[in-house]
N, C-alpha and C positions, 0 to 999 in steps of 0.2 A: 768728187761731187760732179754731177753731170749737169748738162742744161735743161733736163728735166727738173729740177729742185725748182726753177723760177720758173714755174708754169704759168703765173699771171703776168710776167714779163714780156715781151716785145722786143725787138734790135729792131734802130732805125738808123738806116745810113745815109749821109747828108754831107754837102759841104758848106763851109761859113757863109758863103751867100746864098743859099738858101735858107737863111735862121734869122728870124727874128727872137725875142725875148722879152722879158719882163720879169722883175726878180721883186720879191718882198723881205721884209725881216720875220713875218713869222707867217709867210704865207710858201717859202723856197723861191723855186725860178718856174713859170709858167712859160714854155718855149713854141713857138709857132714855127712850122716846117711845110715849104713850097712840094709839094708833090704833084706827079702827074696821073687824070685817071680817066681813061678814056680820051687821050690826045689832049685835056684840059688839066692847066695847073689849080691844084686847089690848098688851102690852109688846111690844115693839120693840126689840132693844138696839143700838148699833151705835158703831164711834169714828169722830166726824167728824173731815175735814180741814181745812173751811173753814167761816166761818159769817159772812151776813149779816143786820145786827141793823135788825129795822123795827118794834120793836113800843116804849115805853115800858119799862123796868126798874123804875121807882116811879111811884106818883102814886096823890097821900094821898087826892083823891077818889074816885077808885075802889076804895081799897083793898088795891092792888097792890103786892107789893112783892118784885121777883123778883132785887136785891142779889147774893141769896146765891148765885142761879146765875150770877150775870155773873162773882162771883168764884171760883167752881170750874172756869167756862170759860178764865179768866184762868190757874190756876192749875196748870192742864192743857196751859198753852203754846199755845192753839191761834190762829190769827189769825186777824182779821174784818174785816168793813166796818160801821161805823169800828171804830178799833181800841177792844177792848174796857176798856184804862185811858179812851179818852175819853166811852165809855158808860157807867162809874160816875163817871165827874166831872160827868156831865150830871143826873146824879138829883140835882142841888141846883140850884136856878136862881140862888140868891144866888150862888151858888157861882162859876155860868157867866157870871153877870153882873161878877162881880171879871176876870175876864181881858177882858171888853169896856171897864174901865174902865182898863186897861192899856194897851189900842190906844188908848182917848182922848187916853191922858197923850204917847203915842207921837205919833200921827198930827194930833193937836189937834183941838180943836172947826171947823174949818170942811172938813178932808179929811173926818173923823170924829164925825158928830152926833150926841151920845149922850145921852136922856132925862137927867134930873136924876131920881137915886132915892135913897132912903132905907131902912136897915138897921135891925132891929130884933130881937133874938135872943129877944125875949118878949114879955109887951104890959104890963110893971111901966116901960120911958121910952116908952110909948106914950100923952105927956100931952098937946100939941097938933100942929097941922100948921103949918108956915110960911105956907099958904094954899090956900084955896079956890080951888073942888074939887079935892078929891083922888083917886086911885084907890087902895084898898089891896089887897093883893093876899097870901092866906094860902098858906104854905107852900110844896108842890112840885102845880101840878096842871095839866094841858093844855085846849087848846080852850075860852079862858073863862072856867074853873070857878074859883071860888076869890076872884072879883075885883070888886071893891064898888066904886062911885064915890059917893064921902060930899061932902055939900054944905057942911056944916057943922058949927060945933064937936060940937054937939048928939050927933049923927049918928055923928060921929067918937069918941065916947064909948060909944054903943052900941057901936061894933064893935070897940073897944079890948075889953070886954068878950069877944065873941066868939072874940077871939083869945086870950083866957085861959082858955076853955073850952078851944078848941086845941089847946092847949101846943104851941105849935109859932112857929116865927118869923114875921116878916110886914117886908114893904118898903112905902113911900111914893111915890109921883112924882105929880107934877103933871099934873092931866088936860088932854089938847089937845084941843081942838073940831080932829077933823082934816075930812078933804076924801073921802081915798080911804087907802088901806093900800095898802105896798109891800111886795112880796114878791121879794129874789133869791134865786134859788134855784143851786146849784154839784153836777155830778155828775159828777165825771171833770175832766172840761176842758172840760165843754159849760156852756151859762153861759143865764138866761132870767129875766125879769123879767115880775110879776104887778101887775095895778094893780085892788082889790078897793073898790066902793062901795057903802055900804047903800043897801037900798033900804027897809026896814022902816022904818029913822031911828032904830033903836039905838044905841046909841055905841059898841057894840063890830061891828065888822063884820063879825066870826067868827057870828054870831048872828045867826038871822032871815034873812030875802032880802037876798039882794049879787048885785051883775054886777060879773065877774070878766073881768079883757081884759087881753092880753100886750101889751105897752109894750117899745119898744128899750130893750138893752143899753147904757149909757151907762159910760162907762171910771168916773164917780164912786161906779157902781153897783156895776162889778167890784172896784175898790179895797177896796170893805167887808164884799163877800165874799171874796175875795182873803186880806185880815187877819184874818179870824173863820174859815178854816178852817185856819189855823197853830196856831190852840190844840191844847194837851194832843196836842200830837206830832203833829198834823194830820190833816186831816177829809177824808175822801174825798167823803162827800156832808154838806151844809148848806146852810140856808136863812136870812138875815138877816132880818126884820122889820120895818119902817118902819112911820110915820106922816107923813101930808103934813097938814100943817096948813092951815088956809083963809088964813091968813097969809102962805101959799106956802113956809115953813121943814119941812126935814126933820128927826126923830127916831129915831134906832132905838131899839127896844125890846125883841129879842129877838133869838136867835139857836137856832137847830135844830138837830139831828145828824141820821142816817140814818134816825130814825124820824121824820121829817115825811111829811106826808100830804102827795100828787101829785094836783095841782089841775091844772083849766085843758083847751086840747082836748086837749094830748099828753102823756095819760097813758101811753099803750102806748107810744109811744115812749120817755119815760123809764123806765118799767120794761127797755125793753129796753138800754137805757145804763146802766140798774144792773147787769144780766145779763152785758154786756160788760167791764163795767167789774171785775168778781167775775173773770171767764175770766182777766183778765191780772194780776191780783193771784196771782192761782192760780200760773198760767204760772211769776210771776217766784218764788212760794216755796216752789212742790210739786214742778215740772216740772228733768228736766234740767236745766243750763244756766242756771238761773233764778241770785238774787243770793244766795240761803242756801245753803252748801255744802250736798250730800245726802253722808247717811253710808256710801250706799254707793257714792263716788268719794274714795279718803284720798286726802290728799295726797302726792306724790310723795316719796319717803322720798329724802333728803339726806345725804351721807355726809360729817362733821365730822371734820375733822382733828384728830388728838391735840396739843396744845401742851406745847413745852417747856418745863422751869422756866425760869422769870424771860422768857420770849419770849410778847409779847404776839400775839392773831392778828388779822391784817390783812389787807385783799385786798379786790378788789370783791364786789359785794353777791351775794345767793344768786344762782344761775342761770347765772353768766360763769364761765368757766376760771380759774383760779387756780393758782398752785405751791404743794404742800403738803408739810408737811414731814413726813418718813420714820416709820413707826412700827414698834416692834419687832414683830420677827417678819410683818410685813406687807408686801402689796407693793409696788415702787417705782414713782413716775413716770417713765417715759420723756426721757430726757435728750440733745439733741446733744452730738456729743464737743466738749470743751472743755477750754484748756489746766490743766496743773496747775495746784493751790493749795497756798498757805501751810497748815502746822499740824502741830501732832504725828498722827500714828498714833491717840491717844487719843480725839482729835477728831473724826473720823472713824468714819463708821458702818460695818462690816463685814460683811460674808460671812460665814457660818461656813468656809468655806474657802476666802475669798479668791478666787473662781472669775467671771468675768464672763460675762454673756450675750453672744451674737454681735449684730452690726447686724440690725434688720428690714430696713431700707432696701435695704442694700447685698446682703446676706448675703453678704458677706467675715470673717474670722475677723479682730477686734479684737486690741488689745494683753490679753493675761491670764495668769493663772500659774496652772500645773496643779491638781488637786484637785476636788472637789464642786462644781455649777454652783449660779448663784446660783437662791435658790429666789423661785416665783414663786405665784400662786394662776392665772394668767392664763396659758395656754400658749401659744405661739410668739410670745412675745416682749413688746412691748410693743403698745397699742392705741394706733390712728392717732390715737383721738379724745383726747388725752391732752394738756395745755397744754403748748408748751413750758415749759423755766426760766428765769425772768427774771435780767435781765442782772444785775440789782442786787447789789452783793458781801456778804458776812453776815459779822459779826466775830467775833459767839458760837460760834455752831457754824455754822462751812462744812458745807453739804452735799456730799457728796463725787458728782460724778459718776457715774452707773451705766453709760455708756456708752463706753469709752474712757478709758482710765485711763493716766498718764505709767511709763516702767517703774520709776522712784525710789520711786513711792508703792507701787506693785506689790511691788517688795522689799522694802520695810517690811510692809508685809502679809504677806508670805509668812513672816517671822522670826519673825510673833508666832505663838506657840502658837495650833494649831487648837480652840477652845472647843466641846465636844459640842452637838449645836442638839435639844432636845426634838423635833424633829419627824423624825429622820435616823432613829430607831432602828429602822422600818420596811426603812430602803436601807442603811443600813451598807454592806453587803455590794456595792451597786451604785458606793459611791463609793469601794471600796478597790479598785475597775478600772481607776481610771484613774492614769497614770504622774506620776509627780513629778520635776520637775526643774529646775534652776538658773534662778532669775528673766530671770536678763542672754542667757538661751540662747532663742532661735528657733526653731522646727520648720519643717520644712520644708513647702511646699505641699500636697505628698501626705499628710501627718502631721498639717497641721492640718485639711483635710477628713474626713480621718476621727475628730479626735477631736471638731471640730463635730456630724456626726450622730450622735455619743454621745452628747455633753451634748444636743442637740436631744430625743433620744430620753427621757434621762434628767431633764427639764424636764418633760415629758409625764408621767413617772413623778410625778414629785413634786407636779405640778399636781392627778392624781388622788387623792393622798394629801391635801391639802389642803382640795379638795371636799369630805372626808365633812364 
């Protein structure tokens, strides 16, 4: 699919301090966007469909702290890359770092090599280290910022300090003389591995001069990104973080969402695997056909059978044919003729006057007994698409036949008093044309052709009454 398919779409690029918002429950998220036109900023208003997030939401060094809109986007329903529950779980690194310690517990120290680090919610048990050097590392902040390597107790007292300045938390872990920094990075289903060395002789190699060189994808590489984009309902794009120690052991240390920075020669090319990657997310939740129902395709409306007392309803699942059972005043299914049954008259559902349709099949004139034809909503007859009835016998209430009726049961019906039908009062007069006569008695050929295209006619009649 290309980006021709969303023709009435837009892309607008922006960052969190340029957006305002305003989200409703059945109205989405109406977003306002500072733009400049003509050397002058102007508002923008407009409701997005789709959003992918590359920028940080917090981060206590700079100051930033854009929460509130992650949660009005959230709140607005609207979907992103990544989703945006896993963009406000990422604005805590303690946070992000407890589900890395979950894949630890999961996959063990030798699939899964996980720094040894240290929690701390204030800097009042920030009283020694287990050992020198240590790195500590304040709050929530990217690229570096925030991250001390203390030699000693001394040292580590000063910045216990610092961090009560803070108020804010701080973690521990043991410093590694590493080698080089590993980077995999995950976007879509494309997969690429970074191998970064200072060249400064910093110890951090995010800082100062580094040579940066792609390294194969190694399956123990994929595995640990593989399990670190299943967090918080899983990651479309993420990037793992390693240290290779001179010792030759691995460590991870971090893990990324969609706002990591694209290093390396193929940055255009990932961006355009972000690009793509957006189009079919799109596809599957905006587009036709996609996995979220659209509202404007309802579902096929399914017509439920009324249940008798004490008759449970059974039958296969929605969409197959089924026998269903008769409802007053409604129309019948289609029945091959089939011999009598047991039961009183009582039992039995009725006509208001006892009158049977003719075969569709055949169009021969059935066994019947004179009077009003049976009424139908559905004119000439019965529809082919219609289940048969199953064989099965019923002990509660026999459904009686609508097609072919024995003449015993016919003469019981005919003795019982004719019951007025709410819906007659319109034809009265159409059903007092037709002749009445002794159940046990015959017409003859000529006699029942004609009083077939009567009732035919008078089916038609009642069907259009039915209609309104």
């Amino acid at each position: 699919m290309s980006l021709q398919t969303f023709k009435a779409c837009f892309v607008c690029k922006a960052e969190f301090s340029e957006l305002n918002l305003a989200a409703y429950v059945t109205g989405g998220c109406m977003v306002d966007m500072q733009v400049m036109r003509n050397g002058t900023k102007v508002v923008r208003s407009f409701k997005p469909d789709f959003i992918l997030v590359r920028q940080h939401a917090y981060s206590m060094a700079l100051g930033e702290d854009y929460r509130s809109l992650v949660i009005g986007l959230q709140y607005g329903g609207l979907p992103a890359i990544n989703s945006l529950y896993s963009v406000y779980n990422f604005c805590s690194k303690p946070w992000v770092f407890s589900q890395l310690i979950k894949i630890f517990h999961s996959l063990g120290p030798e699939k899964f090599p996980l720094v040894e680090q240290t929690f701390f919610p204030n800097h009042k048990p920030m009283l020694t280290a287990p050992h020198f050097p240590v790195v500590v590392k304040l709050g929530h902040a990217h690229a570096g910022m925030g991250k001390i390597k203390v030699e000693n107790q001394h040292d580590y007292q000063d910045v216990t300090s610092m961090v009560a300045m803070a108020k804010t938390y701080a973690t521990t872990e043991a410093f590694i003389d590493s080698k080089y920094d590993i980077r995999i990075q995950k976007i879509g289903s494309n997969y690429k591995a970074y191998m970064r060395t200072s060249i400064s002789g910093n110890w951090k190699a995010n800082t100062g001069s580094a040579m940066l060189e792609q390294v194969a994808m190694t399956e123990r590489y994929r595995l640990w990104v593989d399990s670190c984009s299943e967090m918080f309902g899983g990651l479309d794009i993420c990037a793992v973080k390693a240290v290779h120690s001179k010792d030759g052991r691995d460590y991870i240390i971090e893990v990324m969402d969609s706002s990591m920075p694209l290093i390396g020669e193929h940055v255009e090319e990932d961006k355009q695997l972000m690009a793509d990657l957006v189009i079919s997310k799109m596809s599957q939740l905006l587009m036709p056909g996609g996995t979220v129902p659209s509202p404007l395709r309802p579902w096929a409306p399914q017509t439920k059978p009324a249940k008798s007392p004490g008759q449970a309803q059974l039958g296969p699942p929605l969409g197959q044919p089924q026998p269903r059972p008769p409802t007053q005043g409604g129309p019948r299914p289609a029945q091959s003729p089939q011999p009598p049954r047991s039961g009183s008259p009582s039992q039995q559902r009725l006509s208001p006057q006892g009158q049977q349709p003719l075969s569709p099949q055949s169009g021969s004139p059935q066994q019947r007994s004179p009077g009003s034809p049976q009424l139908s909503r559905a004119s000439g007859g019965s529809s082919p698409n219609q289940a048969p009835k199953s064989s099965a016998p019923l002990t509660s209430q026999p459904r009686p036949p609508v097609q072919g009726r024995s003449a015993s049961q016919q003469g019981e019906e005919a003795k019982k008093p004719a019951s007025p039908h709410p819906h007659l009062n319109k034809s009265q007069s159409l059903t007092n044309s037709l002749s009445t006569s002794d159940t046990s008695q015959r017409g003859t050929p000529s006699e029942d052709e004609a009083k077939a295209e009567t009732i035919r006619n008078l089916r038609k009649s009642f069907a259009s009454l039915f209609s309104d």
